[in-house]
Backbone as a chain_set.jsonl record, in Angstrom:
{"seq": "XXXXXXXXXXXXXXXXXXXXXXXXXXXXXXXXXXXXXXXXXXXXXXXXXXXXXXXXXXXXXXXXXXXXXX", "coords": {"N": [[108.73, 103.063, 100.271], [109.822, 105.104, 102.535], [111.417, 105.769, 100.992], [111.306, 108.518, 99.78], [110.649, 110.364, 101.803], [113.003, 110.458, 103.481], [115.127, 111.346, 101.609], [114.372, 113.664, 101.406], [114.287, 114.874, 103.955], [117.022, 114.191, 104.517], [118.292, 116.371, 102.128], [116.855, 118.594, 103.574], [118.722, 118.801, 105.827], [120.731, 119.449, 104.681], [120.05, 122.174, 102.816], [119.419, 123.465, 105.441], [122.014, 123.848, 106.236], [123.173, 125.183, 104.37], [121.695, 127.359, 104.363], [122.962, 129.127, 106.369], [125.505, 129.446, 105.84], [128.667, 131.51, 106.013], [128.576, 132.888, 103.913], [128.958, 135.202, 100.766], [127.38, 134.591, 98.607], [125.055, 133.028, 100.03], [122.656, 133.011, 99.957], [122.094, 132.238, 97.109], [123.117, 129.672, 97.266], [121.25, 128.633, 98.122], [118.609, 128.348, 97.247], [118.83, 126.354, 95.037], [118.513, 123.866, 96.407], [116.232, 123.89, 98.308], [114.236, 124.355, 96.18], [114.21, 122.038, 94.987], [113.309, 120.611, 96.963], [111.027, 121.352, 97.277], [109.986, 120.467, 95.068], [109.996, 117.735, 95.444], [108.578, 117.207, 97.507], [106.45, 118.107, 96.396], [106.094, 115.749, 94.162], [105.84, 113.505, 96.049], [103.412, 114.127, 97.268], [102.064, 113.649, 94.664], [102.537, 110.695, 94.353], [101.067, 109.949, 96.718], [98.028, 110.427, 96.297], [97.774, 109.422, 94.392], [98.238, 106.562, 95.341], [96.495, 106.59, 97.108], [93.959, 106.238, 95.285], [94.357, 103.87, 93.652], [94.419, 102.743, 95.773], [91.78, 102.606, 96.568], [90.018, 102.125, 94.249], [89.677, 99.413, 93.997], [88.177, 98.315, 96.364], [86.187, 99.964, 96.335], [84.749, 98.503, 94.219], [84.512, 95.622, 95.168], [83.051, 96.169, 97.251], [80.953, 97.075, 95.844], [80.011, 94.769, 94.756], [79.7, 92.789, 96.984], [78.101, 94.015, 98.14], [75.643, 93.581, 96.375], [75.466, 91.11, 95.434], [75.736, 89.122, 93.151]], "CA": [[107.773, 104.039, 100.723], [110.123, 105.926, 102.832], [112.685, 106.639, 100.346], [111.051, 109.419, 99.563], [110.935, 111.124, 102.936], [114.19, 110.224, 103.859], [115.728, 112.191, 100.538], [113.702, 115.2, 101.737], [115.056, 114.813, 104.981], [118.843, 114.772, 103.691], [118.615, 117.274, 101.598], [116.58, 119.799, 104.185], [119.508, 119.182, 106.465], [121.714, 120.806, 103.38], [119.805, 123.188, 102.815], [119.606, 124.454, 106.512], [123.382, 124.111, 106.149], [123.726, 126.406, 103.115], [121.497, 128.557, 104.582], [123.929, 129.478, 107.565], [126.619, 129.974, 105.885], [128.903, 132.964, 106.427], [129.329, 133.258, 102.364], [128.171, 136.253, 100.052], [126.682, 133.621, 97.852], [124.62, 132.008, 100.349], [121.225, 132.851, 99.382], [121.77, 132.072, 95.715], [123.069, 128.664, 96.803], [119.897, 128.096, 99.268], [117.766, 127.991, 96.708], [118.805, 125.404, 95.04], [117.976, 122.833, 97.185], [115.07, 124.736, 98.478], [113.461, 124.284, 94.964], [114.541, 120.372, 94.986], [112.41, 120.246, 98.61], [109.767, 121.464, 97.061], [109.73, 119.545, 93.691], [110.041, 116.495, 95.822], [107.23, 117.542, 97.996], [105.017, 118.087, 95.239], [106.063, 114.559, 94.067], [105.402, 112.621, 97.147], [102.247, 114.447, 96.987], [101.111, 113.027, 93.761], [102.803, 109.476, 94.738], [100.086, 109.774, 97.836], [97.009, 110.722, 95.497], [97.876, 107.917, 93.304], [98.474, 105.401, 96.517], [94.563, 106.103, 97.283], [93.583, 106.086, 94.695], [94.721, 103.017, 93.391], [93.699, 101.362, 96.805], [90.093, 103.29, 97.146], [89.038, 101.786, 93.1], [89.397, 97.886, 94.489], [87.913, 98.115, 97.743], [84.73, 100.359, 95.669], [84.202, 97.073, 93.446], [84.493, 94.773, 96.287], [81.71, 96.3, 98.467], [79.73, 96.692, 94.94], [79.57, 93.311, 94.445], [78.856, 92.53, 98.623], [76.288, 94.62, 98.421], [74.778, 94.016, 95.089], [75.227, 89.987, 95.593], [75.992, 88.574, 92.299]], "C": [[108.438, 105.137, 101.548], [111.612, 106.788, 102.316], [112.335, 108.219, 99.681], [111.325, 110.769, 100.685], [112.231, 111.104, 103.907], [115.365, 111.187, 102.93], [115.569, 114.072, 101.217], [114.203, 115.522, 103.094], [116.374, 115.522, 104.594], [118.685, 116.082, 103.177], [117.791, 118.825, 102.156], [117.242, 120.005, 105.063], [120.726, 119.815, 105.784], [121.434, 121.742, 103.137], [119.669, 123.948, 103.814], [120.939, 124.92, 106.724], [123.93, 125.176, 105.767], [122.858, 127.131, 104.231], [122.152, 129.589, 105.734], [125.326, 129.583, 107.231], [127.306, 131.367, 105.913], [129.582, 133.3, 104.643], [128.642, 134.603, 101.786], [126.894, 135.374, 99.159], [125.674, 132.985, 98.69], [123.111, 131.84, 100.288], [121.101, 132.279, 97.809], [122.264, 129.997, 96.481], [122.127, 127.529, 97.801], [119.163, 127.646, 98.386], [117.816, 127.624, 95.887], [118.148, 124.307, 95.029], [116.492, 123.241, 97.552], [114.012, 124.404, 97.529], [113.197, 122.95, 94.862], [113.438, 119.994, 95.932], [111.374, 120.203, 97.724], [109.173, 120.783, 95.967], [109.329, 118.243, 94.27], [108.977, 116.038, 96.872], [106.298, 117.471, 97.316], [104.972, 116.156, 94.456], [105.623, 113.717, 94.789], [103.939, 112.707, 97.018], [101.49, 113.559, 96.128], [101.347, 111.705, 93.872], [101.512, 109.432, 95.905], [98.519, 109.918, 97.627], [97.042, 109.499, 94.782], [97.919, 106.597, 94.001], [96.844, 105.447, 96.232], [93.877, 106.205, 96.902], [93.649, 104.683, 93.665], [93.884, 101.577, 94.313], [91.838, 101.218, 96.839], [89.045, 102.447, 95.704], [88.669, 100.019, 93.716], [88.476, 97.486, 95.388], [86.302, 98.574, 97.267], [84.07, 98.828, 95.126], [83.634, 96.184, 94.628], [83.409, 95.169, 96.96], [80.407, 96.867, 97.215], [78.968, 95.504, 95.153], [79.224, 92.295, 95.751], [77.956, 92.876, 98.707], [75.442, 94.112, 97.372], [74.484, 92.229, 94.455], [74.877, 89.325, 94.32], [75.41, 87.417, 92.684]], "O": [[107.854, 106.218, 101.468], [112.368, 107.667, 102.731], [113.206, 108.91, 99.152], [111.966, 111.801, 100.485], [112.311, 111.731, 104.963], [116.346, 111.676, 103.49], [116.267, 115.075, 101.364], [114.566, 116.69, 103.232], [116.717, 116.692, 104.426], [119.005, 116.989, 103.946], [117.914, 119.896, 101.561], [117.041, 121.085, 105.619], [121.535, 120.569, 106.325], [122.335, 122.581, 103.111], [119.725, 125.153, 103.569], [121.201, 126.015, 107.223], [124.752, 125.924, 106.298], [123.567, 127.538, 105.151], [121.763, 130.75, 105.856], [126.218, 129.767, 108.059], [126.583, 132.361, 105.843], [130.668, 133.774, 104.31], [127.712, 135.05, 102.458], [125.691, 135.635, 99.188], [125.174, 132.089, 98.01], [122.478, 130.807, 100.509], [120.004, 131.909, 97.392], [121.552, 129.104, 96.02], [122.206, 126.333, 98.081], [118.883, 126.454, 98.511], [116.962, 128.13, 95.159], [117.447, 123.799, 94.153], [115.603, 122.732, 96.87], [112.892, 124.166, 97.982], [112.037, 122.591, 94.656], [112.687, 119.063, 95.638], [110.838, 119.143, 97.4], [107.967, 120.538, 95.927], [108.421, 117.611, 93.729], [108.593, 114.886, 97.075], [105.302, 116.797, 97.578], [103.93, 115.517, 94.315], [104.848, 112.944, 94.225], [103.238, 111.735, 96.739], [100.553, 112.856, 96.505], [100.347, 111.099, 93.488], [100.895, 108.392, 95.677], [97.749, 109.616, 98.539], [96.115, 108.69, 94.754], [97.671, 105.571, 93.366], [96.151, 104.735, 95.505], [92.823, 106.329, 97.525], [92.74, 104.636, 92.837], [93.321, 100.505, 94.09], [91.033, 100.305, 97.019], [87.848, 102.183, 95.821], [87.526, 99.57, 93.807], [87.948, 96.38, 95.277], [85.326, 97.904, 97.606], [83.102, 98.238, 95.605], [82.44, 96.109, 94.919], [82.699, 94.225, 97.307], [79.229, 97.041, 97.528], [77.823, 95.274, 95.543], [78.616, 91.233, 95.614], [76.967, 92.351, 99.218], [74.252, 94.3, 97.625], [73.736, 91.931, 93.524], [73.722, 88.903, 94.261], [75.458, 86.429, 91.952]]}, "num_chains": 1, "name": "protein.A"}
């Protein structure tokens, strides 16, 4: 669960890296990573939609069938 935010981590302390460098190149090789953040952001994202959603269908049933006393 936190290998995700741990990646994003790492690799936003690389990309603050690149972005400080004293190169000509150093905007082309910001964004990069930059793009990666954000891919991996948007991933987590849908990993966290799909968590509660996953948890929220079981827990619906369950207080169906409490309430509805089979």
């Amino acid at each position: 669960m936190m290998a995700g935010h741990s990646l994003v981590k790492i690799l936003s302390g690389f990309a603050w890296t690149m972005l400080f460098l004293n190169n000509i190149f150093y905007f082309i090789g910001d964004l990069g990573p930059l793009f990666i953040i954000l891919a991996l952001t948007g991933l987590e994202l849908g990993v966290a939609i799909s968590q509660a959603h996953v948890s929220t269908i079981p827990i619906c049933i369950y207080l169906n069938d409490a309430i509805n006393l089979h």
